[in-house]
N, C-alpha and C positions, 0 to 999 in steps of 0.2 A: 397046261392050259386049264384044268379042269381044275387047280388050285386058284387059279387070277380070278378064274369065274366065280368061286366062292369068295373070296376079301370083295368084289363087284356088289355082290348081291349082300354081304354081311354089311357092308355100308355106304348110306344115301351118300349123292353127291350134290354139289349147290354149284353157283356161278359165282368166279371171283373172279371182278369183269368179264373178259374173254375166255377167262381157265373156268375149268372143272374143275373144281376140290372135292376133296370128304368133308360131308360138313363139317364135323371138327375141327377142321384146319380153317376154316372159313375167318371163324371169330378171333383167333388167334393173328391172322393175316390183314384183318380189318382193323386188327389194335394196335398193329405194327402201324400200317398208314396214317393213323390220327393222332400217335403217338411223336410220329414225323413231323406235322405239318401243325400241331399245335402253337406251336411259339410263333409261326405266321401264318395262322389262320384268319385273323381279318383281314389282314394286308392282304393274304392270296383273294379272297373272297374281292373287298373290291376292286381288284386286277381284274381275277377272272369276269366278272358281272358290270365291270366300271362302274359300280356303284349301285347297280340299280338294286342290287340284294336288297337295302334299308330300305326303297319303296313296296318291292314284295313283302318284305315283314311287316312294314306300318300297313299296307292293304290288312293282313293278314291280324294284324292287330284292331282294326277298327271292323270288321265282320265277324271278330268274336266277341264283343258287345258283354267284355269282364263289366262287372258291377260291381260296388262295394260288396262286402262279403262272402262274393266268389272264391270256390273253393280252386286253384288249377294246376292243375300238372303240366308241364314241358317237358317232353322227352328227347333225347338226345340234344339237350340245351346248348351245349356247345360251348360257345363263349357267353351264353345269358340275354341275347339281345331280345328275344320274346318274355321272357322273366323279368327283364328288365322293364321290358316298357307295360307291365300286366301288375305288377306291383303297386304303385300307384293309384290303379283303378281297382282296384280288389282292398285297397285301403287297410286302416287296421285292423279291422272285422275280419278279414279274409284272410287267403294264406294263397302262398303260390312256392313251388317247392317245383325245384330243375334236380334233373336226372341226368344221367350219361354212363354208357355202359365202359367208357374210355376216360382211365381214374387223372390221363394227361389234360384231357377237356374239359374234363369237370373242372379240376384244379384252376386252370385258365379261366375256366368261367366264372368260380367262385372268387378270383380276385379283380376280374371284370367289375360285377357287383358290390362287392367290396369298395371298391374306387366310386362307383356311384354311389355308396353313402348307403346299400342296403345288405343287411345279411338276412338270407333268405335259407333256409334250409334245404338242402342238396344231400342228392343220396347214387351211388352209384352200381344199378341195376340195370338186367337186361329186359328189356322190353316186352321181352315172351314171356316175362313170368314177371310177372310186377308186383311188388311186394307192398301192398295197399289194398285195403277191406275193399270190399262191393259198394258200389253207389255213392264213391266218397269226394266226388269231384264234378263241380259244373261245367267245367272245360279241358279238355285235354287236346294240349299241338305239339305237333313235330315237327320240326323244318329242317328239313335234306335231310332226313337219318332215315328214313322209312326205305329207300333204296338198298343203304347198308346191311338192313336186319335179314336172317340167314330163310326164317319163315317167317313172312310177311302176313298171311293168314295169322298165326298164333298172334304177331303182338297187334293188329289189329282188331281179334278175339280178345283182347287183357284189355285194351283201349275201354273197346265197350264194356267190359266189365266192370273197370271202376270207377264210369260214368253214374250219375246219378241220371233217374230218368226223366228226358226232356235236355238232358245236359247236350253240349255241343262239342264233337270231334272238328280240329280242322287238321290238314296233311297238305304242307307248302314242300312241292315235291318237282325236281327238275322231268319235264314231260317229254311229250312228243311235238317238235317245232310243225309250225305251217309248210306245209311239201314245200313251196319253193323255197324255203330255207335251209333245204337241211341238209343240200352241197357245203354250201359257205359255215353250216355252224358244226358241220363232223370238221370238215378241214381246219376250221379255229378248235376244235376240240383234239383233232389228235396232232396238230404240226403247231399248233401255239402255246395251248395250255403247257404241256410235258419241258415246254422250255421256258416259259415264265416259270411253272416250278421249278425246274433247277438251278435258274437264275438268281430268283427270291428266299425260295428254301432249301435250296441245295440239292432238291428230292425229284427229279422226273417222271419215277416210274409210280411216287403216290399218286402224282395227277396225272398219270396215264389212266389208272388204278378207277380215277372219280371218272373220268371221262367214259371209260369201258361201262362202268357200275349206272351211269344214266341210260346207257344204250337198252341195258338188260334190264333197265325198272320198265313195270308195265305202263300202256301208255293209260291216257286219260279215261275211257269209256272199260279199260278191261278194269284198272283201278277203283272205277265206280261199284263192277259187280261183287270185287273182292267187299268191301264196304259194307255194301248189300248183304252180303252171305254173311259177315262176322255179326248181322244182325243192327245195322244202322239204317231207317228209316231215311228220307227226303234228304236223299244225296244227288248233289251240283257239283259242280265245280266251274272256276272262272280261270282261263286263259288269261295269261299276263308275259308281256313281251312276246306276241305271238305263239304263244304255247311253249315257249322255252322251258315255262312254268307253268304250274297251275295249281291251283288251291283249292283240294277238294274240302266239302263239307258235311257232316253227317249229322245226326241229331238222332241218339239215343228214344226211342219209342216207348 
């Protein structure tokens, strides 16, 4: 007993979904699911969402108010669709550089962009330690990865680090639904989701995995405080789809 109690206490544990892990195993188990679900990850997405993801990203794209010469980061970019649509308006002056700590996403995402006709620089790093000076970026987004990450404080601390100041955080993150929805949207989430995934991707237990991993993200107002504390000023967020979502926003002081 008094040996189990020592490996306890020699190391932290985190949530993966429903399970406890050692952090360690955390990140290694999150690389396996995105590793999985990469090759049909849009198609899961608008299965899962019926579409509505693109109008969450383009909200999420027009309250970040890119300019030419904007400098931005996208963090766990995924397949590029915020990078994608952020290009354009940050122009040639600018730069916009997508990240992912998952080398299967990135890859997916870099030939995403590639088909659109843009090659954009991509680098594959984790979040909590972000390899980028201080103050080197006007905006920084993450859409649906902010869940996945092991300490959500730390890479929200790195966020605002290599903001420049005045710069704008946004975090497009699955939330907490309006009470009466959240019979009908747990029961779509663990008796629908697990089998469109293994229908589409062959994989049930990653989108059990996503589904467990929403449950355990914070909701909206505790979200706010983490924000607050890593040092972001005039933070909001807007509910979309009755809170299914919601898109916080911070702004570097």
């Amino acid at each position: 007993m008094g040996h189990a109690m020592t490996i306890e206490r020699s190391e932290s544990t985190t949530h993966f979904g429903f399970e406890t892990v050692a952090e360690s195993e955390k990140s290694h188990r999150v690389a396996q699911v995105f590793d999985s679900v990469a090759p049909r990850y849009d198609l899961m997405n608008d299965l899962m969402s019926a579409g509505l993801h693109r109008a969450w990203k383009a909200f999420t794209v027009a309250l970040a108010g890119v300019r030419p010469g904007h400098r931005v980061l996208d963090i766990a970019s995924g397949t590029g669709d915020l990078a994608r649509a952020f290009a354009p308006q940050a122009g040639p002056q600018g730069l916009v550089v997508a990240t992912d700590i998952n080398g299967a996403m990135l890859e997916h995402g870099r030939a995403e962009l590639e088909n659109a006709g843009l090659c954009l620089p991509t680098a594959q790093c984790d979040a909590e330690k972000l390899p980028f000076p201080d103050a080197s970026f006007d905006r920084v987004s993450v859409a649906f990865g902010l869940r996945n990450m092991t300490h959500k404080d730390m890479a929200l601390a790195e966020m605002h680090r290599v903001l420049k100041p005045g710069g704008k955080l946004l975090v497009l993150e699955f939330s907490r639904p309006w009470e009466p929805l959240r019979g009908v949207y747990d029961w779509y989430s663990f008796h629908i989701l697990p089998r469109l995934g293994k229908m589409v991707a062959g994989d049930a237990g990653s989108y059990r995995y996503l589904a467990e991993s929403i449950r355990k993200h914070p909701d909206q107002q505790t979200l706010v405080s983490m924000m607050q504390e890593a040092g972001f000023a005039k933070v909001d967020y807007y509910n979309l789809s009755a809170g299914v979502v919601a898109l916080h926003i911070g702004i570097k002081a």
